[in-house]
C-alpha positions in Angstrom: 5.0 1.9 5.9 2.5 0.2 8.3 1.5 3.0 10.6 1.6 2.4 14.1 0.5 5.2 16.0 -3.6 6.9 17.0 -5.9 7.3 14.6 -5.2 11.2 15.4 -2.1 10.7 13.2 -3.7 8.4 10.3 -5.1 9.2 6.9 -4.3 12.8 6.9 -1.8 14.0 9.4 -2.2 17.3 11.1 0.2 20.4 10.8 1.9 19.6 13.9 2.7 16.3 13.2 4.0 17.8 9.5 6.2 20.8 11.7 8.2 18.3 13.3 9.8 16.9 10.3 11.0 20.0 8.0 11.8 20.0 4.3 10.2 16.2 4.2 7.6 16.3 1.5 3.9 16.0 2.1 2.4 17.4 -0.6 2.7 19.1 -3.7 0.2 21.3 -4.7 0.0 21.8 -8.4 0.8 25.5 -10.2 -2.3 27.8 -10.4 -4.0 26.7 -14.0 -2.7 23.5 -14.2 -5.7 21.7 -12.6 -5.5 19.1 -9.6 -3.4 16.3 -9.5 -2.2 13.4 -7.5 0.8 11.3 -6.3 0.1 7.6 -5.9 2.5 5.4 -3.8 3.3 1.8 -2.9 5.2 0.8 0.1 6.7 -2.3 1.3 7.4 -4.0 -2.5 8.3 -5.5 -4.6 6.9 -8.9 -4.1 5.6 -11.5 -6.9 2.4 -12.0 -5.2 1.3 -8.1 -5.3 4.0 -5.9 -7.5 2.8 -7.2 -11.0 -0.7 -7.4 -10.6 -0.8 -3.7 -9.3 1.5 -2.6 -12.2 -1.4 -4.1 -14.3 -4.1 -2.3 -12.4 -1.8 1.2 -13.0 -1.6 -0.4 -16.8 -5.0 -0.6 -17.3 -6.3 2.8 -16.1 -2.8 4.3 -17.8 -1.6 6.1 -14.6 1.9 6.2 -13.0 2.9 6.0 -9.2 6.2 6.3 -7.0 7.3 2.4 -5.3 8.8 2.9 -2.3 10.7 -0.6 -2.2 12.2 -2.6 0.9 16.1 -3.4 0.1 15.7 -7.0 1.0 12.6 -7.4 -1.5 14.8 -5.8 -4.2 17.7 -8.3 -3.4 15.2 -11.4 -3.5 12.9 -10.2 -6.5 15.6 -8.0 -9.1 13.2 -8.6 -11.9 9.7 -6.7 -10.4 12.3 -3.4 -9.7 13.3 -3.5 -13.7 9.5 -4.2 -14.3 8.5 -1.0 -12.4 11.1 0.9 -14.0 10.1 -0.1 -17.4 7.0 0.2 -17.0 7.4 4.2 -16.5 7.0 4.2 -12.7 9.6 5.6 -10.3 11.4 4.0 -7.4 12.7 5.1 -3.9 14.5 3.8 -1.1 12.4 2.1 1.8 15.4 1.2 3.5 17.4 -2.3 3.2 15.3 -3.6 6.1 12.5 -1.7 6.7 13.9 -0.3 9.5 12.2 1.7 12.3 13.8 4.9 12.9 12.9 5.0 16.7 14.4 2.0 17.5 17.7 2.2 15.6 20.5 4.4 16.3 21.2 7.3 13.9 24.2 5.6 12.5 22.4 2.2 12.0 19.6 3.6 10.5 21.7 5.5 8.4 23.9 2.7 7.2 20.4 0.9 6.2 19.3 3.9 4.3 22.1 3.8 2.5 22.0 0.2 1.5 18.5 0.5 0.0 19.5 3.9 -1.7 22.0 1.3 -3.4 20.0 -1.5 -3.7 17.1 0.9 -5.8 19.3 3.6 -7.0 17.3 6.2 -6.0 16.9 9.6 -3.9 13.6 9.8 -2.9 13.2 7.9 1.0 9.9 7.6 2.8 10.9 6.4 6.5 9.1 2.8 7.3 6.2 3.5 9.8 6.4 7.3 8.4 8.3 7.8 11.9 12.2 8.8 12.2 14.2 11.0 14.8 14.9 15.0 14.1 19.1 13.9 13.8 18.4 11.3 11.5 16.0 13.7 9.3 18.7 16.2 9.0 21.6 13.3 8.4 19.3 12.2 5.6 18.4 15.2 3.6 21.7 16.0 2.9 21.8 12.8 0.7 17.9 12.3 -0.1 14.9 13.4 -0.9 12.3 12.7 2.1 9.1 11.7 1.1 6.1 11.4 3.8 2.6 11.1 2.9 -1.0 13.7 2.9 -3.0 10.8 2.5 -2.7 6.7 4.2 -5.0 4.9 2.8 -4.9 2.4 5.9 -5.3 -0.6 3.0 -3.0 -2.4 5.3 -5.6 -2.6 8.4 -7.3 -5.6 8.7 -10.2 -3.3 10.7 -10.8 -2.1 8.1 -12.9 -3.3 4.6 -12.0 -2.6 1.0 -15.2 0.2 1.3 -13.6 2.3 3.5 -10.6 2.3 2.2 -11.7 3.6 -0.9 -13.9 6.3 1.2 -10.8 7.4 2.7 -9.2 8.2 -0.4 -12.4 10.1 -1.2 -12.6 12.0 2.2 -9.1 13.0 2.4 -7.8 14.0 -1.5 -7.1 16.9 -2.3 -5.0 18.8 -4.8 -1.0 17.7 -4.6 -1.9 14.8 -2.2 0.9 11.9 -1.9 -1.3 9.0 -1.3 0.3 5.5 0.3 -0.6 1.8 -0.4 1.0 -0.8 -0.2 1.7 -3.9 -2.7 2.1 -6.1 0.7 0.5 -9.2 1.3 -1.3 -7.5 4.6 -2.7 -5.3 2.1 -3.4 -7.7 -1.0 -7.5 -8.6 0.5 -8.4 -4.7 0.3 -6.0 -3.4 -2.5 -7.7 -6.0 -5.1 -11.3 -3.8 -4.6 -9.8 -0.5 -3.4 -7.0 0.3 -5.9 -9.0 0.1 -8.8 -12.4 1.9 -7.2 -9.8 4.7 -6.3 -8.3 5.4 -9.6 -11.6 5.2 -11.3 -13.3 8.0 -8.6 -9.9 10.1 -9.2 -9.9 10.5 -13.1 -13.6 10.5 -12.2 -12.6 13.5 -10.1 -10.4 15.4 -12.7 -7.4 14.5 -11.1 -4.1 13.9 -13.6 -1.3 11.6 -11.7 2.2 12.0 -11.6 5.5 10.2 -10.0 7.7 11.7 -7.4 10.9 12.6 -9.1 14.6 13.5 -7.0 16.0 16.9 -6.4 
């Protein structure tokens, strides 16, 4: 999910933004008394040269997260989606191609939804560039859970350094926050200071993490 859009709209988007795509999931808030907790996520997987060594990172600090995988990753690399899986971690659909909702036609997009539903076998979607048109939010809900985001870590942006990507995570967490990465290669030179540095200030911070689940 490589955002494309002002900086108005990145790390935590506003309520507006949130209004125009309803019953997508942005965060999730925990029940009163059962303390804070987070939702980590990686876009854009799985790929050899990012996939394992973040399940190692998750490994070693004993936390779970949601991969949102690209179909066409999942075709070339079978093995890394059976290594999330049994690892404890759960998967969604990134569509076959990470395809851009804007520039595809409902039915095309649609059709490439529903090849990376098949391709992951799974339920929850997150919509590549966290963009997609009102028809084609309503088309897929009826089939999927739609996932968007209260937190982007930006780990992707090469403006940006492994520091403040961390401090983002620290500004902008909060209680039931879905946080993005990415296991990309854009992301790799960031993600191999910042994932770590993250976790560690979140259990630091009291927070317990949890996957994203289907209806």
């Amino acid at each position: 999910m490589t955002v494309a859009r002002s900086d108005m709209l990145i790390e935590r988007p506003p309520g507006w933004f949130r209004a125009l795509f309803p019953g997508a999931v942005f965060r999730l808030e925990a029940a009163p008394g059962e303390g804070k907790r987070v939702f980590l996520t990686f876009d854009d997987g799985p790929i050899p040269e990012a996939t394992p060594w973040v399940l190692d990172v998750l490994d070693r600090y004993g936390v779970k997260a949601t991969f949102f995988m690209v179909g066409q990753n999942v075709e070339r690399h079978p093995e890394l989606l059976e290594e999330v899986v049994g690892r404890g971690h759960s998967v969604g659909n990134h569509t076959l191609h990470h395809l851009q909702g804007a520039s595809a036609s409902t039915s095309r997009y649609l059709r490439d939804a529903a090849q990376g539903a098949q391709l992951t076998g799974s339920t929850l979607f997150r919509p590549p560039h966290g963009w997609l048109r009102p028809c084609q939010l309503i088309a897929l809900r009826r089939h999927y859970r739609v996932v968007m985001y209260d937190l982007v870590t930006r780990d992707y942006s090469k403006r940006l350094d492994a520091a403040r990507v961390v401090e983002n995570v620290r500004r902008y967490t909060r209680d039931g926050s879905i946080i993005v990465f990415h296991d990309s290669l854009k992301s790799l030179p960031r993600l191999r200071e910042a994932l770590p540095a993250s976790i560690e200030w979140l259990l630091e911070q009291g927070y317990r993490f949890e996957i994203l689940k289907s209806q």
